[in-house]
C-alpha positions as CSV (number, residue, x, y, z in Angstrom):
1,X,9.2,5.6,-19.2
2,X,5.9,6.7,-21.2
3,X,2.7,5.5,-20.1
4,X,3.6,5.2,-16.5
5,X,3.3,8.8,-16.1
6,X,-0.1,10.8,-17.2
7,X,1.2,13.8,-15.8
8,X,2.9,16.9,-16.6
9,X,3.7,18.3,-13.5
10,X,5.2,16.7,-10.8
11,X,3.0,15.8,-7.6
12,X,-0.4,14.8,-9.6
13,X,-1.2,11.2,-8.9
14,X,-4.6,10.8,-9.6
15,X,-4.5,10.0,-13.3
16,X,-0.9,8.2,-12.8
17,X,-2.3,4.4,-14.7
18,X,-0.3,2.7,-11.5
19,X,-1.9,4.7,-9.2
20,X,-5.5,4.0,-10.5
21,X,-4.9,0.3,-10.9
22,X,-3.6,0.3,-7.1
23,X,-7.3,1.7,-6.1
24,X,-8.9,-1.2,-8.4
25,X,-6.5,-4.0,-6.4
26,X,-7.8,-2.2,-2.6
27,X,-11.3,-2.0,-3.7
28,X,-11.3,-5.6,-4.8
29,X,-8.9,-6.4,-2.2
30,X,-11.6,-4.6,0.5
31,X,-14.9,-6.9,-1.2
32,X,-12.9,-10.1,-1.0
33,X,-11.1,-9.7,2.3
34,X,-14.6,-8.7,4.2
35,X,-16.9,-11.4,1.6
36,X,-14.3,-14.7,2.6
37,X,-12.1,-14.1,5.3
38,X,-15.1,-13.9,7.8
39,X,-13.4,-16.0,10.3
40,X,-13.9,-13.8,13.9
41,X,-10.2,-13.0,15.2
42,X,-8.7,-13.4,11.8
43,X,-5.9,-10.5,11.0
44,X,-5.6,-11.2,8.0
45,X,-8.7,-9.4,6.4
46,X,-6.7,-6.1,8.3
47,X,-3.2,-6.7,6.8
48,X,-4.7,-7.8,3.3
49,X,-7.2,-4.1,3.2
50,X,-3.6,-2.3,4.7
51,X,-1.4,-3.6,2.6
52,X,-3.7,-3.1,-0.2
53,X,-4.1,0.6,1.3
54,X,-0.4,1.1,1.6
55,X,0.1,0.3,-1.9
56,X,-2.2,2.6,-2.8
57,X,-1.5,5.2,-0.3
58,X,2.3,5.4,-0.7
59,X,1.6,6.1,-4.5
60,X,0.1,8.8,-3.8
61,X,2.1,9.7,-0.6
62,X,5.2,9.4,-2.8
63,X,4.7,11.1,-5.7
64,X,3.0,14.3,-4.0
65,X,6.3,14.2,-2.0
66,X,8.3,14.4,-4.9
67,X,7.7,18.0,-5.4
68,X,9.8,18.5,-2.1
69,X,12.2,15.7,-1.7
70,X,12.6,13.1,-5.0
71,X,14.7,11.0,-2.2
72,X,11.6,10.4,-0.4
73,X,9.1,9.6,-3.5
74,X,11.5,7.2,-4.5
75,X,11.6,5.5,-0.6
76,X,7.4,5.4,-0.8
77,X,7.1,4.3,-4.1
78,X,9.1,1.4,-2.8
79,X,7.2,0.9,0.0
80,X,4.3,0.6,-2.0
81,X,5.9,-1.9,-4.4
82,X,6.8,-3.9,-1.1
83,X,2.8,-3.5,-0.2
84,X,1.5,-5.0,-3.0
85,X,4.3,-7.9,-2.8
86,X,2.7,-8.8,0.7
87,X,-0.6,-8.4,-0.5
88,X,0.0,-11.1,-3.4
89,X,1.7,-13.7,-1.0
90,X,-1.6,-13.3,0.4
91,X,-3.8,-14.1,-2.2
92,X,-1.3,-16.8,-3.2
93,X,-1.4,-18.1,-0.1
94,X,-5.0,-18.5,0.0
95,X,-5.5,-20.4,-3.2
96,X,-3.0,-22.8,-2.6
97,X,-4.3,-23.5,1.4
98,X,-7.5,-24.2,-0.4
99,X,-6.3,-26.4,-3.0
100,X,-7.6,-23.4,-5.6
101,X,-6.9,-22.7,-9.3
102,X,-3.8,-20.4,-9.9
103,X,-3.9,-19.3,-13.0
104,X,-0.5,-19.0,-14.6
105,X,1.1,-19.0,-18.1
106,X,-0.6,-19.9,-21.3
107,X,-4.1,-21.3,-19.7
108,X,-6.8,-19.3,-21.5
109,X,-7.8,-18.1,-18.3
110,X,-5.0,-16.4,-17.2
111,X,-4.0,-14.9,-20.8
112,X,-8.1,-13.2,-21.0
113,X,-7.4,-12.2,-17.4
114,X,-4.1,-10.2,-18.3
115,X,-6.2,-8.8,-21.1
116,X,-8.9,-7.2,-19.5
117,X,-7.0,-5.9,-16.5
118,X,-4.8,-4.5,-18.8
119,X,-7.4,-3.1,-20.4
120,X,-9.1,-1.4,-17.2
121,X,-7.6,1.0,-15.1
122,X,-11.1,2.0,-13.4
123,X,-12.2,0.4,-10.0
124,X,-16.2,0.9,-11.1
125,X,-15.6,-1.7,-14.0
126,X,-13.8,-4.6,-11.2
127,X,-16.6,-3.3,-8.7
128,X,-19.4,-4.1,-11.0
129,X,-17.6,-7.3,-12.2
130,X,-16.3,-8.6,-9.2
131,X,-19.9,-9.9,-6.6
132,X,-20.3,-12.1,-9.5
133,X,-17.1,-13.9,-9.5
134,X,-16.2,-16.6,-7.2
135,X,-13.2,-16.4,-4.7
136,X,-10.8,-18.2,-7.3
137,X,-11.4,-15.9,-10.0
138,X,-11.2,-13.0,-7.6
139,X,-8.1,-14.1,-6.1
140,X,-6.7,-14.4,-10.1
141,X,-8.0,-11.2,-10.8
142,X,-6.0,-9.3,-7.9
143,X,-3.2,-11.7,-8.1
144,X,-2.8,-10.1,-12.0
145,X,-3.4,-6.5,-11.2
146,X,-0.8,-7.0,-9.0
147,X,1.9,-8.1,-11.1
148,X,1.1,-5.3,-13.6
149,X,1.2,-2.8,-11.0
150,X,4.2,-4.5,-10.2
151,X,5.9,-3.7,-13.3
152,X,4.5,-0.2,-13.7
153,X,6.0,0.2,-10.1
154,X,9.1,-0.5,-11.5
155,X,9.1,1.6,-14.3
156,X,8.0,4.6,-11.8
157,X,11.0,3.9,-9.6
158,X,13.9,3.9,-12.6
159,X,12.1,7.1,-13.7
160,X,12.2,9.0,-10.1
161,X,16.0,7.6,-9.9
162,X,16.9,8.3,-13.0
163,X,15.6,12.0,-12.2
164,X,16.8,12.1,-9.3
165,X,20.6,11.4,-10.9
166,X,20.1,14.0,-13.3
167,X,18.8,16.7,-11.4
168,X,19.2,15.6,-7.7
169,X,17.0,16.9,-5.2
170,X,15.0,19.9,-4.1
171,X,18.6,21.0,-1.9
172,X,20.5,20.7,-4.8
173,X,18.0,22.5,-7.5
174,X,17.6,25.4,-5.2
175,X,21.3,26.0,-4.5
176,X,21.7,25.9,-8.3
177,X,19.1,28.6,-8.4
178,X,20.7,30.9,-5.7
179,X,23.9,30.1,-7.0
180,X,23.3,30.8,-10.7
181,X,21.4,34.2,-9.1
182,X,24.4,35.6,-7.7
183,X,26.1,34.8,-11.0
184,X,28.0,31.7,-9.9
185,X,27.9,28.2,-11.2
């Protein structure tokens, strides 16, 4: 699972790429939701920040956790996966209730969008970028950090699995240890 992890010990989330492009989609996901959903009354600006918070959040939640309990990082990292699946219904839903442009597949648009958020991890590049974009674009724009987050999401969780299979959980490792100190296996 290389590339979805920029750490080497366990409980850093701050440089995680997943983790980084979570903070780009709730900083863009903060401009947009408070810029064009000014309607007085309207919940959705709160769920769109939260779940772009929780997304975020759980990441970091999650991972800090797996340095006591790989169970849990694995249930967190979900939730955050589930997060950022709410937040793009969202942003789907808006473009289509508007008649908007969803850009998908080979359109140029899409394919140079993929590009440069796959190029950019950093929320000061979307921040400077995004006032100048219009709500369709902006919409696209979080809609495809979202799926890549998606996917590095998934990586992350067959990686804290897989880990978890091979050397179970904090219970397990430290009854190994007391075990293998009394001279027993």
């Amino acid at each position: 699972m290389e590339g979805f992890l920029d750490f080497e010990r366990k409980g850093q989330y701050r440089n995680l790429k997943v983790f980084k492009k979570a903070e780009c989609i709730y900083d863009i996901t903060y401009y947009f939701a408070h810029n064009y959903l000014k309607h007085y009354g309207d919940r959705t600006v709160d769920q769109m920040v939260q779940a772009a918070r929780s997304g975020k959040q759980n990441i970091a939640e999650g991972m800090a956790d797996e340095l006591v309990s790989s169970k849990m990082a694995v249930k967190l990292v979900g939730v955050a996966k589930s997060s950022l699946q709410e937040l793009l219904q969202d942003y789907e839903d808006y473009l289509r209730t508007r008649g908007l442009e969803r850009w998908n597949g080979d359109n140029p648009k899409a394919v140079k969008c993929a590009q440069v958020c796959a190029a950019h991890n950093d929320t000061e590049f979307y921040m400077k970028q995004i006032p100048q974009r219009n709500d369709t674009a902006i919409c696209n724009i979080a809609i495809t950090l979202i799926h890549q987050a998606d996917a590095m999401l998934e990586g992350l969780l067959r990686r804290l699995q897989a880990n978890f299979l091979e050397n179970g959980g904090i219970s397990e490792q430290m009854l190994q240890a007391r075990l293998k100190s009394r001279g027993r296996r």
